[in-house]
LUMLO-518693 format. One record per residue (C-alpha): x, y, z. Coordinates in steps of 0.02 Angstrom, whole numbers, plus 50000, padded with zeros to 5 digits. Example, Ala and Ser with C-alpha at 12.3 -4.5 7.8 and 13.67 -1.06 7.14 Angstrom:
// residues 2
506154977550390506844994750357
This chain:
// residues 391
536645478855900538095484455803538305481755615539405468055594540815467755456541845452655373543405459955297544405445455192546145449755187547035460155317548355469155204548195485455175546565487355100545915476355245546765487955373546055503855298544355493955301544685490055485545065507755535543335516055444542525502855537543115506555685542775525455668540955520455628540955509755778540595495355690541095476455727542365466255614543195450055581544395448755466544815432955364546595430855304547735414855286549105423955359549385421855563549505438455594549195451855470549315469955478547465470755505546935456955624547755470655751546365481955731544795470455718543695463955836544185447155798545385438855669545245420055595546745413455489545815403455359546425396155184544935400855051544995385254939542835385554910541765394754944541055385055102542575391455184541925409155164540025403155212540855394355376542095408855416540955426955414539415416455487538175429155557539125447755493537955458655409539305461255255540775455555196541965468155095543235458855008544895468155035546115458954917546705459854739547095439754730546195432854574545895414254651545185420654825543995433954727543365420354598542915409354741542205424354827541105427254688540615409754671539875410354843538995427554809538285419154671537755404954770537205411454943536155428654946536875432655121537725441155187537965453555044539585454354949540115473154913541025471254785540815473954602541865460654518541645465754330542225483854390543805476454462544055465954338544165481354205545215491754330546315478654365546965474954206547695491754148547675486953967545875487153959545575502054085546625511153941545555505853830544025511553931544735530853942545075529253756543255525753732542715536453838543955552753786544795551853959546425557953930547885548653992550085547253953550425542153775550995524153742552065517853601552515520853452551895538353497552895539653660554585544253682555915543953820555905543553954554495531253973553895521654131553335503754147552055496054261551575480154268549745478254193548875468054324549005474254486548835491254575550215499954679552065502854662552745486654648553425483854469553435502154440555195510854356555655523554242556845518554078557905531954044558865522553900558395511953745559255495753830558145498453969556625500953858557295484953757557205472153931555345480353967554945474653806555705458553804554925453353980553635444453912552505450654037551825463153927551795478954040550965496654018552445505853951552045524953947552985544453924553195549054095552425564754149553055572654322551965582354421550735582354574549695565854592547925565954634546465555754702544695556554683543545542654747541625536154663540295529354747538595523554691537485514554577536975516354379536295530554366536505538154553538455540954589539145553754691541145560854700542065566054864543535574354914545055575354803546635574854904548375572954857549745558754863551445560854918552705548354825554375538954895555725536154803554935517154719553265528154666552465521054836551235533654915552145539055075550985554755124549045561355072548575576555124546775587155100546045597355038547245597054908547775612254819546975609754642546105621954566544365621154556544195619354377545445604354382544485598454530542835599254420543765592954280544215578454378542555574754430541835572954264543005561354217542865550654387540985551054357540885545654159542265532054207541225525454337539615525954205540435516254078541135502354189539205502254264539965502454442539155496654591540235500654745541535510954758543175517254625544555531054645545395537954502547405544054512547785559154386549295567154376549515585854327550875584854205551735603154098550495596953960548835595554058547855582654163548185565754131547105549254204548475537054268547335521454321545815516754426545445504554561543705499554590543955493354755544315502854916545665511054933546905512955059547595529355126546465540855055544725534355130545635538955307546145556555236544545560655178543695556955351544935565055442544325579355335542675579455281542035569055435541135558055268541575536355301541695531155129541595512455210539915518455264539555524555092540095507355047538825498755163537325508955116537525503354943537435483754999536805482555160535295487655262536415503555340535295517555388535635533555272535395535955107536845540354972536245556754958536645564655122537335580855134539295582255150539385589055322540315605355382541695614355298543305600355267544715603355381546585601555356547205583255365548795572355349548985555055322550855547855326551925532755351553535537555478554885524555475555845527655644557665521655581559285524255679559965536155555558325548055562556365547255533555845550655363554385546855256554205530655194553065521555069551385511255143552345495155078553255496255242551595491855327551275477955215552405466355294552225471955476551375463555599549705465755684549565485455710548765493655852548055510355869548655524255999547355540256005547935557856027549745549655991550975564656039549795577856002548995571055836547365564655809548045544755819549325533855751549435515755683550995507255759551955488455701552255477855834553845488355864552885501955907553715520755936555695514155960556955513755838556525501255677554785503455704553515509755558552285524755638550525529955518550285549255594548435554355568548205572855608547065585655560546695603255584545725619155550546415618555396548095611955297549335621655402548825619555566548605600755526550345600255468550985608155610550085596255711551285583155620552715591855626552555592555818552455575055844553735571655742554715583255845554425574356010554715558555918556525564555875556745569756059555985552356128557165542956028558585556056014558665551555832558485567555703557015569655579557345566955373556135574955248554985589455265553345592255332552605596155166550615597355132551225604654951551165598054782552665584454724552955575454599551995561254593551845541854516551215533454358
C-alpha cells in the first residue's frame, strides 16, 4: 500500500509538498479552507475544511500515515500543535519551536549573532540604502528598498517594527537541513533568480558557487540548525554581497521551489527525507547522494499578451487548482493555472539536463515553441547565471 500523506494548506508550500509526493509516488490529501487552491490540483484528493480545533484535523487526515503542515498561519499551526500534543498519530513533521525562531526574524538575528553567523548590518550601524522586511513572515511580500531618509523615516514610524537592514546586491543562495540533534545532513545549494518585488522567479543547480563558499555555507546551515535543535527540515538564503557572505534568513519549514530543483538534480526527495525523520518510511537519513547532479531549471513563465517573461511564484499563489503536463514541449514537465498554455496563463517549466547548459537550453526551447504557439514574443533571458538577488 502506498504511504499516505495529509498536506494542510495547498499554497505554495502545500503544492511543492504535493509535487515531491507525487514524484515519490506517494498518496495525498490536502486540507485547506479555500475551494480550490493551487494544490488540491495535484493531490489525490482535496477537502476544504475550516481548522477551528483540533478535532477538525483528527476528523479530516483520518487514516494518512503523516501529515506535513504546509502553512505559515499562526492560529492553524497552534491548533495543529495542540492536536500533536494530544493524539500520537499520525505523526506531525513539523518542528514548531524551529519555526517559531525562523519565523520571527528578530530573533533568528539574534540566533546568527549568537552563533557568529554573519549577516547585513542593522541600525545605527547601517547606512543607506537600507531594505525593510517585515519581521514575521517569509517571502517577498513587504519587502522594499529605501533609498531616502523620508523613506527610512515611514519604515520607522510603521509601528510594525520591521527588520530594517544595508542592502547588499549580489547572487542569492539556498541551502536546505535535514535531520535530528546530533545527526543532520546538508544538500544541494542552488541559486534563486529574483523579480522585480524580490520574489524568486527562477532556481537553477548546481549553482555556480565556489566550493569554499559552498563549504562555507554548509557550516553555517549546519551550526544554525544545531542551535535551534531542529527536528525536520530548514533552508538557509545567503547572499554574496562585494563585502563577503552574508546569512539573509531561515525557514524551518519546507520550502518551495528549491526542494523541486534539487530533485530534478540530484534525483534526492527532500519530502522523503522529511518522512524518514517522522514516519515509518523505509531508508535511513544516511543514504548515499546518488549519481553525479545534473543541470536543472525551475521557473515561473507568465504568458502575457505583450510577451512571456519571468515572473515571481506569487503569481501561483492566487491561481487556481494546477495540473501537471509531462514532457511539456520538450522539458521535463510543467505546472499549469487553470488557464493553462494561452495567453494570461501562469506556466512553472521544470527541465533538466546533463548539466546547466543543456538544461537551459532545454528551457529556452520550450519557451521558443511557446512564443510560436501563441505568436506572442519572449521577455527576459534564459539565464542559469548569477543575479542579483533579495534580502
Amino acid at each position: 500500500m502506498a504511504f499516505r500523506l495529509g498536506i494542510l494548506g495547498g499554497g505554495l508550500q502545500g503544492t511543492e509538498a504535493a509535487l515531491l509526493a507525487r514524484m515519490a509516488g506517494w498518496e495525498t490529501l490536502v486540507v485547506d479552507g479555500r475551494p480550490a487552491p493551487p494544490a488540491s490540483g495535484l493531490a489525490g484528493s482535496f477537502v476544504q475544511a475550516v481548522i477551528a480545533a483540533p478535532s477538525d484535523l483528527d476528523r479530516a487526515f483520518h487514516g494518512v500515515d503523516m501529515v506535513l503542515p504546509a502553512l505559515e498561519d499562526p492560529d492553524t499551526l497552534e491548533i495543529a500543535e495542540a492536536w500533536r500534543d494530544r493524539w500520537a498519530s499520525p505523526p506531525l513533521a513539523f518542528d514548531f519551536g524551529a519555526f517559531r525562531v525562523s519565523r520571527d526574524k528578530h530573533l533568528s538575528r539574534r540566533l546568527f549573532q549568537e552563533t557568529g553567523i554573519p549577516c547585513p548590518r542593522q541600525l545605527p550601524q547601517a547606512r543607506l540604502p537600507l531594505i525593510t522586511k517585515p519581521a514575521d513572515r517569509s517571502g517577498s511580500r513587504g519587502v522594499a528598498v529605501l533609498s531616502t531618509p523620508d523613506e527610512l523615516r515611514r519604515a520607522l514610524d510603521s509601528g510594525t517594527n520591521p527588520v530594517i537592514e544595508e542592502y547588499c546586491p549580489g547572487p542569492s543562495y539556498s541551502l536546505e537541513v535535514t535531520g535530528s540533534p546530533g545527526s543532520y545532513r546538508t544538500w544541494q545549494v542552488t541559486l534563486l533568480e529574483m523579480d522585480e518585488i524580490f520574489d524568486c522567479r527562477r532556481v537553477t543547480a548546481p549553482a555556480e558557487l565556489s566550493p569554499a563558499d559552498a563549504e562555507v555555507l554548509r557550516g553555517h546551515a549546519l551550526a544554525t540548525a544545531g542551535a535551534l535543535g531542529l527536528r525536520g527540515i530548514m533552508d538557509m538564503e545567503i547572499i554574496m554581497s562585494p563585502i563577503g557572505m552574508k546569512v539573509l534568513e531561515i525557514d524551518a519549514r519546507l520550502p518551495s521551489q528549491t526542494p523541486a530543483c534539487v530533485y530534478l538534480s540530484t534525483g534526492e526527495n527532500l519530502l522523503v527525507r522529511l518522512a524518514r525523520i517522522f514516519a515509518d518510511v523505509a531508508g535511513g537519513d544516511a543514504d548515499p547522494v546518488p549519481g553525479a547532479p545534473k543541470g536543472a531549471v525551475y521557473e515561473h513563465l507568465a504568458l502575457e499578451p505583450d510577451g512571456i517573461r519571468s515572473t515571481g511564484e506569487h503569481r501561483l499563489a492566487s491561481a487556481g487548482p494546477l495540473r501537471i503536463e509531462e514532457g511539456f514541449m520538450g522539458c521535463d514537465f510543467a505546472l499549469m493555472d487553470p488557464k493553462g498554455a494561452e495567453a494570461g496563463g501562469v506556466v512553472t517549466l521544470l527541465a533538466s539536463g546533463r548539466d546547466l547548459p543543456e538544461a537551459v537550453a532545454r528551457r529556452d526551447e520550450t519557451v521558443a515553441r511557446l512564443s510560436r504557439k501563441l505568436g506572442i514574443r519572449s521577455r527576459g533571458d534564459s539565464s542559469g547565471k548569477a543575479k542579483a538577488g533579495r534580502q
